[in-house]
N, C-alpha and C positions, 0 to 999 in steps of 0.2 A: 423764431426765424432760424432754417437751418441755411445760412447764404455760404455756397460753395465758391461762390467769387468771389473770393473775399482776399485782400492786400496783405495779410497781417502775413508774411510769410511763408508761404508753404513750400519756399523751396527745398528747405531739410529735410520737411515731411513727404516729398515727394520721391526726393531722392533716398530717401531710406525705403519708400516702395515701390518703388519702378527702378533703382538703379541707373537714374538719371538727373539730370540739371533742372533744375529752375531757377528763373532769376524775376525777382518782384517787381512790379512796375513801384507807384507810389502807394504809399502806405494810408489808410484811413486814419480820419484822427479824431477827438472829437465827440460830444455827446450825441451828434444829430450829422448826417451827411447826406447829402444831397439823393436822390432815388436814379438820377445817374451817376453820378460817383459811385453807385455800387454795381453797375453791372459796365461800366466803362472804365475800370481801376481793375484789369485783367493782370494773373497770375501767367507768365510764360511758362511753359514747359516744352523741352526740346528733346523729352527723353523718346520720344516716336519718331524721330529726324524731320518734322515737321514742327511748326509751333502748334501749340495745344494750350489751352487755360486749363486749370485746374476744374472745371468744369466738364472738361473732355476726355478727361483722365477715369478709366474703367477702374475706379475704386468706390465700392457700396461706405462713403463715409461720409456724414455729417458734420459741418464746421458750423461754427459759433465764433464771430471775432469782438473784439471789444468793445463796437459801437453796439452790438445788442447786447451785451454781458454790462453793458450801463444804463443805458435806457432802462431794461427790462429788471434793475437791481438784483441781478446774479449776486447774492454774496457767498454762496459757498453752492459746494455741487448740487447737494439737495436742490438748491432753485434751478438748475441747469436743466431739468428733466422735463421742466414745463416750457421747453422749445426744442427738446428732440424726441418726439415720439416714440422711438423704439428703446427709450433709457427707463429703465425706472431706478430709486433710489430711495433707502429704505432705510431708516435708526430705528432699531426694537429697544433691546433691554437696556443697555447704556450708552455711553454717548460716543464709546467706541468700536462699537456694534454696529456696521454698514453692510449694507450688499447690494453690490451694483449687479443688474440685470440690463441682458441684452437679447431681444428677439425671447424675452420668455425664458431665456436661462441665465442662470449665475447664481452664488453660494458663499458659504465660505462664513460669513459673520458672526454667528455662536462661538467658535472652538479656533484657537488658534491652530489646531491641527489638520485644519479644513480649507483651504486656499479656495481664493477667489476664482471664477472661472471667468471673471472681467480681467485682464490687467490694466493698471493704473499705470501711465508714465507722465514724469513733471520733468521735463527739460530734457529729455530720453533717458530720465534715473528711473526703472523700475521701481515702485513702491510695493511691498510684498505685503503690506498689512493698510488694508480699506482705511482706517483708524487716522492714515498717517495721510491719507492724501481729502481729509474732509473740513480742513481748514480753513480758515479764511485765505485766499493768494489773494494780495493787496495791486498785485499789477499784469493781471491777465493781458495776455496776446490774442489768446484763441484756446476753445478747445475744440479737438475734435474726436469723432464717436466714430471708429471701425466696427463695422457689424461685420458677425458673423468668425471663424477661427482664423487666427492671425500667428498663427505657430512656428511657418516658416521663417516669420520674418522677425517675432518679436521675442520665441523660446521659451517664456514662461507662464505657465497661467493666462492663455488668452484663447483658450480654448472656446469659448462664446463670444468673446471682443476685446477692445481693447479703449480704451481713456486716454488721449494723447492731449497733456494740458502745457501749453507755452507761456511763458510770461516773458513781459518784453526785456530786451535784451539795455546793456547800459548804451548808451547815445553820445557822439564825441561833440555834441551842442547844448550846451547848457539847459533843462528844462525839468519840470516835474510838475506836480498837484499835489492839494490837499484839499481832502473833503471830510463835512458831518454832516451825520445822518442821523434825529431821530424822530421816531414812531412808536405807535401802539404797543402797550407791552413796557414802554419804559425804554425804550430799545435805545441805546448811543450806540455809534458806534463811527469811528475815526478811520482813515487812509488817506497814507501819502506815500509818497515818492517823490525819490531828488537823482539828475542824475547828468554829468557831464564830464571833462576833458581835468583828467590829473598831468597828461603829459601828450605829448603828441602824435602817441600810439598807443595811448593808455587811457581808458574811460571806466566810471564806476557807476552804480546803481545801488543806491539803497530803499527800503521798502518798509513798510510796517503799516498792523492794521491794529484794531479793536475792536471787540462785539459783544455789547452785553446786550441784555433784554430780561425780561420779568417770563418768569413760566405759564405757560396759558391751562396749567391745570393748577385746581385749588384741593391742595389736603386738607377735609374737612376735623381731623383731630386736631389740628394746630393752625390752622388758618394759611399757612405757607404755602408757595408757588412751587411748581415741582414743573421740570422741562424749560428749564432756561436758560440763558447763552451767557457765558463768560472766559472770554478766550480771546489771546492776542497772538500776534505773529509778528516777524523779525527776517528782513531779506536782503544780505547784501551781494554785491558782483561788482566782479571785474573783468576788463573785456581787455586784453593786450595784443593788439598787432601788429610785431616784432618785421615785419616784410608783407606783402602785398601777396605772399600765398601762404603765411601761415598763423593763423590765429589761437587764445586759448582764451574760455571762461571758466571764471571760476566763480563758484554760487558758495555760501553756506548759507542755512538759514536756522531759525528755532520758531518752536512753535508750542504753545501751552496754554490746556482745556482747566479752569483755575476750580476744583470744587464744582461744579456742575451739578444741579438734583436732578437726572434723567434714569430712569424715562417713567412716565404715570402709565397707568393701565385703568381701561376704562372695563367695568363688567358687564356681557351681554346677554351672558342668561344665568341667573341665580338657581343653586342647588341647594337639594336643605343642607347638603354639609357646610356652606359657606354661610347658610343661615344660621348656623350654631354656632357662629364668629358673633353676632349682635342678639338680641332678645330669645331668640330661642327657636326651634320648629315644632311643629306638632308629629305625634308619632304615630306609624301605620297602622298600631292597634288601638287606636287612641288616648287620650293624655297629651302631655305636651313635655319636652325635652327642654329646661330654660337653657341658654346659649352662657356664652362670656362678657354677652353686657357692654361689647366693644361697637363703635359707630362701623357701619357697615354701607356700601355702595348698593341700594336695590336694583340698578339695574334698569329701571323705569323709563330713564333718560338716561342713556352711556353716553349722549352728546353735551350731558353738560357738562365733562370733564370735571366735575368730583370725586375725586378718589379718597380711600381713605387707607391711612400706613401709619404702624405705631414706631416706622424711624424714615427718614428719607433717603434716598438712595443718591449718593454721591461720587462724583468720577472727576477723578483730574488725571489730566495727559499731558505726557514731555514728551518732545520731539525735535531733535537735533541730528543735522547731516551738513557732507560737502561736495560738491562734487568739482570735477574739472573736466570740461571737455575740449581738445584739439585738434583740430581743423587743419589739414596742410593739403597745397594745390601741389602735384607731384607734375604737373604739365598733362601728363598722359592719363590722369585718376585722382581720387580723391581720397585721403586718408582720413580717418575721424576714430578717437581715440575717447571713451566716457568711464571716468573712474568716480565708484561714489561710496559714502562710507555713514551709514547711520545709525542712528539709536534712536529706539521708543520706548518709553514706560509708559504704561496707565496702570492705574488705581480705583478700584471699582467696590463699591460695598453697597449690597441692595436688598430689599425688604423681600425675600424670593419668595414668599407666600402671597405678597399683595395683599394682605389684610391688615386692620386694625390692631388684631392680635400680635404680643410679643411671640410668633410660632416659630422661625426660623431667620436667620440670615447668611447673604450668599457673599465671604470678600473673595477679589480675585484680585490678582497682581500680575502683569505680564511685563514679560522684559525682552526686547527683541534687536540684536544686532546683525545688520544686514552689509557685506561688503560685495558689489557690482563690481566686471569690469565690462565695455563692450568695446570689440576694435573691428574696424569694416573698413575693406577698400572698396571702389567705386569707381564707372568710366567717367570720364566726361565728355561733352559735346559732342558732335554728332554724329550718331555712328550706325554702322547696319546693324552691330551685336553691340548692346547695352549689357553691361553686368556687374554684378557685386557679388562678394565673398566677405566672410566675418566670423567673428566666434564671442560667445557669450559666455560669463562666470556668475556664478550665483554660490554666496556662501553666508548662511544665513545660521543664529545661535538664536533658539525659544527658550525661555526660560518661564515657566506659568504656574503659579498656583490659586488652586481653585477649591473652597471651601464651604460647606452648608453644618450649622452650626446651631444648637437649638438654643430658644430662647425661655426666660419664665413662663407662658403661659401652655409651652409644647406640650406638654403632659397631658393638662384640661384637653386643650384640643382634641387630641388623639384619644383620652377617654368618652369623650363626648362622640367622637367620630366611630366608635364600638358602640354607644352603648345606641346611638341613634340605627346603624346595623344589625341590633336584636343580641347584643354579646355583652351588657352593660357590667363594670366592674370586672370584665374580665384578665386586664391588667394586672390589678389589685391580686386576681387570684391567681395566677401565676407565680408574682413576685412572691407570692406567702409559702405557694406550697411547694416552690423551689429554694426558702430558702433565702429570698433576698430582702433587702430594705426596702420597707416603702419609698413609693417616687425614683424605683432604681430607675427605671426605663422612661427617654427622652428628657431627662435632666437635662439642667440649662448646661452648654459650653459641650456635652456631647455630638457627634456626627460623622461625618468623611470629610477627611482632610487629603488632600491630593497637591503635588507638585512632578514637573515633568522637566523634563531636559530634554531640547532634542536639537540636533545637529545637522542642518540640511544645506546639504553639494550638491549644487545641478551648475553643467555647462551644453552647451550646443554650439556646433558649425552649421553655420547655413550658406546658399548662393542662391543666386538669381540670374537667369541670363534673359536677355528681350530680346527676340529677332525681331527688325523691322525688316517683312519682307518686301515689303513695299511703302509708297507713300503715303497709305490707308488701310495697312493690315500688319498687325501686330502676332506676336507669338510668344508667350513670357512663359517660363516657368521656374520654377523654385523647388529647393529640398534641403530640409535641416535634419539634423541628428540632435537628440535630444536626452541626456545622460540624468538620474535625479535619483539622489539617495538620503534617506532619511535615517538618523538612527536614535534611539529614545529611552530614557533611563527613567525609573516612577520611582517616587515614594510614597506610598499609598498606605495609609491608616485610617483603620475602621474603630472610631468608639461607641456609636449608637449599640447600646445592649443588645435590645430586643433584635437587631436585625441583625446583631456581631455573634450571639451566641443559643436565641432562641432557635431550637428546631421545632416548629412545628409537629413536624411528623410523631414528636417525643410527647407531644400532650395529648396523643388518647385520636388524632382523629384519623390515623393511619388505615384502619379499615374501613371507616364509613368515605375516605377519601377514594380510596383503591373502588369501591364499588358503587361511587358515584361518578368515577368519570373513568374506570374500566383500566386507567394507570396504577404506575407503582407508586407508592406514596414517596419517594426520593425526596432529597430537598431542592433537588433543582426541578422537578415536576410542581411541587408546590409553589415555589418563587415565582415559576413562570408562569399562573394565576394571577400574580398580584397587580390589583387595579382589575381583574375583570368583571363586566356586570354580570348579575344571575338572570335568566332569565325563568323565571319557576314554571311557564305554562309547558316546558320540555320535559321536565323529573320532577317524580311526586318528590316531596319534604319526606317523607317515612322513609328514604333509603338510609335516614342517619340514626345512629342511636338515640336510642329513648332519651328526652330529658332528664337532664341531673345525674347521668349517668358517671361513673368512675372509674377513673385509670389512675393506673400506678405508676408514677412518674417517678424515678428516683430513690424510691420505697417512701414515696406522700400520696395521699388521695388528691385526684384534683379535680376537682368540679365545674366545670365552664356551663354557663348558662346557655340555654338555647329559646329562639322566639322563632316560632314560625315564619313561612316566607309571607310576603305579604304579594298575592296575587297582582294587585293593582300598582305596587311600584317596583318597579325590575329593577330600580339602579340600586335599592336596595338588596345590602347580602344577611343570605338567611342562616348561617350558623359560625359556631364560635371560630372556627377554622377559616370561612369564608370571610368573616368580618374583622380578624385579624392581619389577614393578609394585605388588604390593601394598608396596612400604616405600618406594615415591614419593608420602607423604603430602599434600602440597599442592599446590595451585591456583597459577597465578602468581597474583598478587594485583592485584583492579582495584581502584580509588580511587572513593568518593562524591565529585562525582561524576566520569562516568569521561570523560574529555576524545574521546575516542573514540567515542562514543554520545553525541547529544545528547538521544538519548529515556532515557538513564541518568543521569536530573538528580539524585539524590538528592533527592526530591522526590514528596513523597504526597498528593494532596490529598483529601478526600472530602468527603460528606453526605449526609444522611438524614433521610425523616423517619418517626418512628415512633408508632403508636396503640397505643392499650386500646378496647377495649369490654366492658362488664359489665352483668349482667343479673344481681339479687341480689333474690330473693322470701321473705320469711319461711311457711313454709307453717304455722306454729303460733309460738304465744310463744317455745319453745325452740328449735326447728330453722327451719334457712333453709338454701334452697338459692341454688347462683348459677354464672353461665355466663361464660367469660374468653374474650377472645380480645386478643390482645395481640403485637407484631411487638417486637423486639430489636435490637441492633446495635452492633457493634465494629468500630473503624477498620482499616484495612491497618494491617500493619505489616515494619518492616525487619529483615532479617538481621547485629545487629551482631554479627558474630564472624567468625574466618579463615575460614567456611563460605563468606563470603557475598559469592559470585561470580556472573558474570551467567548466566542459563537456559543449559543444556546445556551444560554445566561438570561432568562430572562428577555431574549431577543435583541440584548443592547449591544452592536456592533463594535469591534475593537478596529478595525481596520477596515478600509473599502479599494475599493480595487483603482488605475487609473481608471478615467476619462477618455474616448477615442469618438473623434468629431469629423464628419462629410459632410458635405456642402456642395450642392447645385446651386448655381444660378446666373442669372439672365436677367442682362438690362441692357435699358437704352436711356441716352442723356444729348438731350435737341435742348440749341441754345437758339432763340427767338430774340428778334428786336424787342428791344423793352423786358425780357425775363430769359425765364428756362423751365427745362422741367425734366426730371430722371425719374425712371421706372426701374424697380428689381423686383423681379419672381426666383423664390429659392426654396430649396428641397434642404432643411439642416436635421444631421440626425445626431444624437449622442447616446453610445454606449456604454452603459456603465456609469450611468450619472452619477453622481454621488450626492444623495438624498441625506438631510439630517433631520429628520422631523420630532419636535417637544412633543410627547405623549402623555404629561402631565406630572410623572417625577422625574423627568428624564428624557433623553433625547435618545432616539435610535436612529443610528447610520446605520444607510443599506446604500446597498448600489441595483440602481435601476435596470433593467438590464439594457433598454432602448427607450429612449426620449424622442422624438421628432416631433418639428415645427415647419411644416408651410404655409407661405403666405405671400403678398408682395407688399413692396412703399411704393409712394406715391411722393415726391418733393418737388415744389414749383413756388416761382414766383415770377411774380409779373407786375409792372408799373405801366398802367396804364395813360398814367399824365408823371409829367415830368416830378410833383410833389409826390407823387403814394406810391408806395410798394405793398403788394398784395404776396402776402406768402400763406403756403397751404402743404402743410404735410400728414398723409394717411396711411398708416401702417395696418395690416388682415394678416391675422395667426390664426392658425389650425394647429393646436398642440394634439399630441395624443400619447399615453404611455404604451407604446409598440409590445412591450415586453417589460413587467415590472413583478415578477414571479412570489418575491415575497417584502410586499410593500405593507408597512406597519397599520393594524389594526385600527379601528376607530369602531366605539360603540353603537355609531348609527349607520354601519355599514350592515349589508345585508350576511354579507359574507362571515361577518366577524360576530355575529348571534350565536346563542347557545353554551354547552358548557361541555366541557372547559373552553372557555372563549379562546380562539386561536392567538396568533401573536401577531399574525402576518398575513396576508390574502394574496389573492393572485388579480391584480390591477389592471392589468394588460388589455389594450382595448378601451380604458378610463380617461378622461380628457385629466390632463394637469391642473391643478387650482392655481389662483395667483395668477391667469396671463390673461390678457383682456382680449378679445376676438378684433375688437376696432381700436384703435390709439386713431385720434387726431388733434395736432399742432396745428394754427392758423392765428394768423396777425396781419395787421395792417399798422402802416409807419408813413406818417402824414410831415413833412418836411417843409420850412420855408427859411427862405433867405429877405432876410430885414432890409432895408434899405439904408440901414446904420452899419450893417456888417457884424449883425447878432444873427443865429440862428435858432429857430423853435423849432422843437418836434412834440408829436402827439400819438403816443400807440397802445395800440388796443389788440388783448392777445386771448386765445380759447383753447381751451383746452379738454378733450372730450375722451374717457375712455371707460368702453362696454363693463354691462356688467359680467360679473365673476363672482365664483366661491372664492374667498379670500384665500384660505390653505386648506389639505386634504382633509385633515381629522378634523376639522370641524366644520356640524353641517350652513351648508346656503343659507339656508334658514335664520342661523343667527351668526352668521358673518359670509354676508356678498358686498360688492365690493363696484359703485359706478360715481366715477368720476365726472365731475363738472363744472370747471376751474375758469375763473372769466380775471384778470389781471388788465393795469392802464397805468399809462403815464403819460406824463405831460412837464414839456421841460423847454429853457430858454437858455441862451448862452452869448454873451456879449461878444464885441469883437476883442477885447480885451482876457478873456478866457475867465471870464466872471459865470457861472452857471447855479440856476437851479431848476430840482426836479422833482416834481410832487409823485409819488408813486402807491401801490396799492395791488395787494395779491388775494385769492382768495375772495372778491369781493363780494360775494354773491351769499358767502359764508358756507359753502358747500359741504356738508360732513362724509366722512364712511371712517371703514377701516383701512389702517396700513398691512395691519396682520391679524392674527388672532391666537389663541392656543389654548387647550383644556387648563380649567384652571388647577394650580399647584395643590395636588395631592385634597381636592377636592370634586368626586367625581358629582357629574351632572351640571357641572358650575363649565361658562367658559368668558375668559377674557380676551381683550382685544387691544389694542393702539390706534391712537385716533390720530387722524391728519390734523396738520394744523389749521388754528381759524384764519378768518382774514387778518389781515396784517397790513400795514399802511403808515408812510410816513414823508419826512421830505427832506433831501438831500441837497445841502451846499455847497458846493467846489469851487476853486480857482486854481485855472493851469499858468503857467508860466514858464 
């Protein structure tokens, strides 16, 4: 249900975006409320110099207030998505790894150096890191979903939308709840709230949750649950009103992810390299290759969630902040003053291979201190020019390190992955005839070790003025300034041998390289090979030298084997040099900044400034139409992780450019006896997306050059009889890459065949993967009143959206992506505030993928993440 009439508030939310007053009628309370109680429990709004519901208010935004965020068991964001259509919401590799999506765009999740293109606010505190806002909140108000760029008003990273999440404020009447809940999975999970009168202008609220649950994926080495919840929260407030115009709250809260095993990875198409993790493959000239003898995932069923990992991946998160905000009635305006001050740690360490094999693992430690301030004046009441002014601070300390680290059986692997390539033992002959010990190259505790410091200042001014020119024509516009500077300091160490000190070009295959792909044999020409397939029906095999052939490496003979190509499999590479390459993993490593470039200062500067204009006509008492146009914008940002080397490196991006966002559109919102219903059609385009896409060792940023999205929604609801409310929302995208010059390679592109396999393609005119063409939200909410003065409710919710390729580089084939999510509850509530509610998500047990990616340094192989299954449980509460 996205109910826009909703009680919980929105006078703040209003006047932070219109520049004008609301004052709430009565609040909803409650598991269950009446089907008129909710569209007769109207929002004033007076910032048009007529009264207006929040309903009539030309903002493309969807509310959520707390009687569906309990009914429908919202415990955290993730569930939020399955009642607003235009959200998606996404955990990949760990449990602090989010990325909220609006209208088809949004980022940021991978790399702490890659900001959200959602912003997150909880009480109007910007949250700068996804991580910190997917908690449990133990006492929502409301959230609400602004689509589309929000930059004037909100300054940072909301370049695609914005999360605006309330929880309720402390109450100068004694009252709270406590409730358990558990379900399927093992799941307990605990919330309460207490909250009443310290003094007679002083009130407090305290809060706290718990969430455990059992992982719904099973590691078949060990038997263990991997993707499971264990994690509590902590919220206190105080609410002090010193005079009848001037208020302060003050929040702190903590919050912490205890050891988490996330995230499993389910396989969806096996390659033989990922086959020579368990018994073995057979080999293109025949024979048979035995493997490492480790349990392996075939793949058969990726729905049965068996995975198999020879460590578990574990993440625990700390999260601590305060905020204070101050409210003063100035007679003629409104002052509002938001100071907040946080910290987050996580702690990540995970099986980056995804295999049974000890091959590799990945720790990561982030550390992030963020100090907000925002201060806004405001008109109030009623007036021909409505308007605000303000200015935003943003000062934010990254501290990350990020590590892949090899383990006991890296070696085998990696010989095995040669010698199934047609180059077997050719390790071995290197290390001899240069010279080294056996097993120098991928030794366990070798790899790239990476840490980063980075320093980021952004502030902005913005305003807003609303001409009301009339009694049913509005005229709003807006302009911020937008200032954001990043600066980054690396210590970057390479110990992997063979990719720290082998050259290539030095073992003999410099001229048969030069005149098989017409380059200079450089080593960054070679590098930029690695991972590519051959495809042999392009160049005969004869352009290399004879087998057995010998070069003088050092003043040593060296002898690398060679096996013909094999016609019939292209993913296979046909000589020593070619089947070398792809398991020369890394980059040498250059340092922020890099003493060698002075134009590579670790160092971003930017600014921007960005407008609204609106044009908002009521054409009758109940409907209004109105016209937006409004620009966007997200800062550059940097490549913190071993990727992140300079341009033409292997094509792994060190930097991307800002983000710069347009927006058309057009709606109408008619409010109807018994319901309502708004329409938006809109033109969004973004330049310069900033694209991170996994390529299999490695992530490559690019910046897009143009993104667009059109489409329209669709939100209505209607109660036909005084018990039901019928709600129904439909969202239609049209993504397309306008301009996307050199979007990263995939094997099964047409473009990206042949040899040397390019790095990057020209995409342009390519529909984007990941956005679904149709999203539809619809429920019904069945209501009655007891004749004891209990109330029951009963709802039933759908969730439908189109198919899709999951993401670019890998094909439809084996990761598309359609949704079909069928959710119910059913709940009763005494007049004593005694409740319970039987609830149930997933029911239908619906599978797909959340994502997908080439699997790790296994070509031909690709992995995916799976949704969750059904889930079901029942919920006891008692309010007082």
């Amino acid at each position: 249900m996205t109910n826009a009439i909703n009680a919980g508030g929105a006078r703040r939310f209003v006047e932070r975006l219109l520049a004008g007053t609301a004052v709430a009628a009565v609040a909803t309370t409650g598991a269950a409320t009446t089907a008129a109680a909710q569209f007769d429990d109207e929002i004033i709004v007076t910032a048009t110099k007529r009264e207006k519901t929040l309903q009539e208010v030309p903002v493309a935004v969807s509310v959520v207030d707390d009687s569906v965020i309990e009914q429908a068991q919202v415990f955290d964001l993730f569930d939020l998505q399955t009642v607003v259509p235009s959200l998606r919401i996404s955990q990949l590799q760990n449990s602090s790894q989010t990325t909220f999506i609006i209208r088809g765009f949004g980022n940021g999740a991978n790399n702490p150096g890659i900001e959200s293109s959602v912003g997150v606010f909880i009480d109007g505190v910007f949250r700068s890191r996804s991580a910190s806002a997917i908690l449990d909140l133990p006492t929502l108000e409301r959230v609400e979903v602004l689509r589309g760029p929000q930059s004037t008003l909100f300054g940072k990273n909301v370049s695609a939308g914005a999360i605006s999440i309330t929880t309720k404020r402390p109450d100068f009447d004694w009252g709270g709840s406590v409730e358990a809940t558990a379900g399927n999975f093992d799941q307990i999970a605990f919330r309460g709230t207490l909250t009443g009168p310290l003094a007679e202008n002083l009130a407090f609220r305290v809060s706290g949750s718990i969430n455990k649950r059992d992982g719904f994926y099973t590691n078949v080495v060990d038997g263990s649950d991997v993707n499971d919840r264990d994690r509590w929260a902590a919220r206190a407030q105080l609410l002090w009103e010193p005079t009848d115009t001037l208020s302060f709250r003050v929040i702190g809260d903590y919050n912490r992810i205890s050891n988490e095993t996330c995230c499993g990875v389910i396989q969806t198409q096996l390659g033989p390299v990922t086959g020579i993790v368990g018994a073995g493959v057979p080999l293109p000239g025949g024979g048979f290759l035995p493997g490492l003898g480790e349990a392996i995932d075939d793949g058969a069923d990726p729905f049965d969630r068996e995975i198999a990992l020879n460590a578990l991946p574990t993440n625990t998160l700390e999260g601590r902040g305060a905020s204070i905000q101050a409210d003063w009635d100035l007679g003629v305006a409104q002052l509002t003053s938001i100071t907040s001050y946080r910290e987050q740690t996580d702690e990540n360490n995970g099986d980056i291979d995804f295999t049974a094999a000890a091959v590799a693992e990945n720790p990561i430690s982030n550390k992030f201190e963020t100090f907000t301030q925002e201060l806004r004046i405001s008109s109030v009441g009623t007036n021909t020019i409505d308007w605000l002014v303000g200015a935003f601070v943003f000062d934010e300390k990254v501290t990350t390190e990020r590590d892949i680290i090899f383990e006991d059986q890296a070696r085998a692997f990696f010989d095995l992955q040669t010698a199934l390539a047609g180059a077997a033992g050719a390790l071995g002959d290197i290390e001899t005839q240069l010279g080294l010990p056996p097993s120098t190259f991928f030794a366990p505790g070798q790899g790239v070790f990476t840490e980063f410091d980075m320093d980021n200042l952004s502030y902005s001014f913005f305003g807003q003025v609303a001409w009301n020119v009339t009694d049913r024509l509005t005229i709003t516009g807006g302009v911020a300034y937008t200032y954001d500077e990043k600066e980054v300091v690396s210590d970057l160490l390479l110990t992997d041998v063979f990719s720290r000190d082998i050259d290539l070009e030095l073992l003999g295959f410099a001229g048969a390289f030069t005149q098989f792909t017409g380059l200079p044999a450089t080593p960054q020409n070679i590098g930029a090979l690695s991972g590519a397939p051959f495809n042999p029906a392009l160049v005969a095999p004869a352009v290399f030298s004879n087998p057995g052939a010998a070069t003088t490496v050092g003043g040593a003979a060296t002898v690398l084997s060679q096996t013909p190509c094999d016609p019939g499999n292209p993913l296979l590479l046909c000589n020593s040099a070619l089947a070398l390459l792809p398991v020369q993993l890394f980059q040498p490593q250059t340092n922020f900044p890099d003493p060698n470039n002075p134009e590579d200062d670790g160092i971003l500067e930017d600014d921007q400034i960005t407008y609204t204009a609106q044009v908002a006509y009521d054409l009758l008492d109940n409907v209004n139409v109105y016209f937006t146009y409004a620009t966007g914008w997200k800062a550059g940002a940097f490549n913190l992780s071993n990727d992140s080397q300079p341009p033409n490196v292997a094509g792994l991006g060190r930097t991307a450019a800002p983000e710069d966002v347009r927006l058309f559109e057009i709606g109408a919102k008619a409010r109807f006896d018994g319901g309502f219903i708004n329409v938006a059609l809109f033109d969004q385009k973004i330049e310069d997306f900033q694209s991170n896409l996994f390529v299999g060792t490695g992530f490559q940023l690019a910046n897009a050059g143009e993104q667009s999205v059109r489409g329209f929604e669709i939100e209505s609801a209607y109660s036909p009889v005084d018990p039901l409310v019928l709600n129904f929302a439909l969202t239609y995208l049209d993504p397309e890459y306008d301009s996307f010059l050199e979007s990263p390679c995939a094997s099964f592109v047409p473009a990206c065949q042949g040899f040397p396999a390019p790095l990057s393609f020209d995409a342009s005119g390519t529909d984007p993967a990941g956005i679904h063409p149709v999203s539809i939200a619809t429920s019904a909410v069945y209501t009655h009143d007891f004749a004891n003065g209990a109330v029951g409710f009963g709802r039933i919710e759908y969730q439908y959206e189109s198919d899709t390729q999951v993401i670019d580089n890998v094909p439809a084939a084996v990761a598309s992506r359609e949704q079909n999510l069928l959710a119910a509850s059913v709940g009763y509530e005494t007049e004593g505030g005694f409740g319970v509610t039987i609830w149930g998500r997933n029911l239908t047990d619906d599978d797909f993928q959340v994502s997908a990616f080439p699997s790790v340094a296994q070509p031909g192989s690709f992995s995916g993440y799976a949704n969750q299954p059904r889930t079901y449980g029942l919920t006891i509460r008692k309010r007082f």
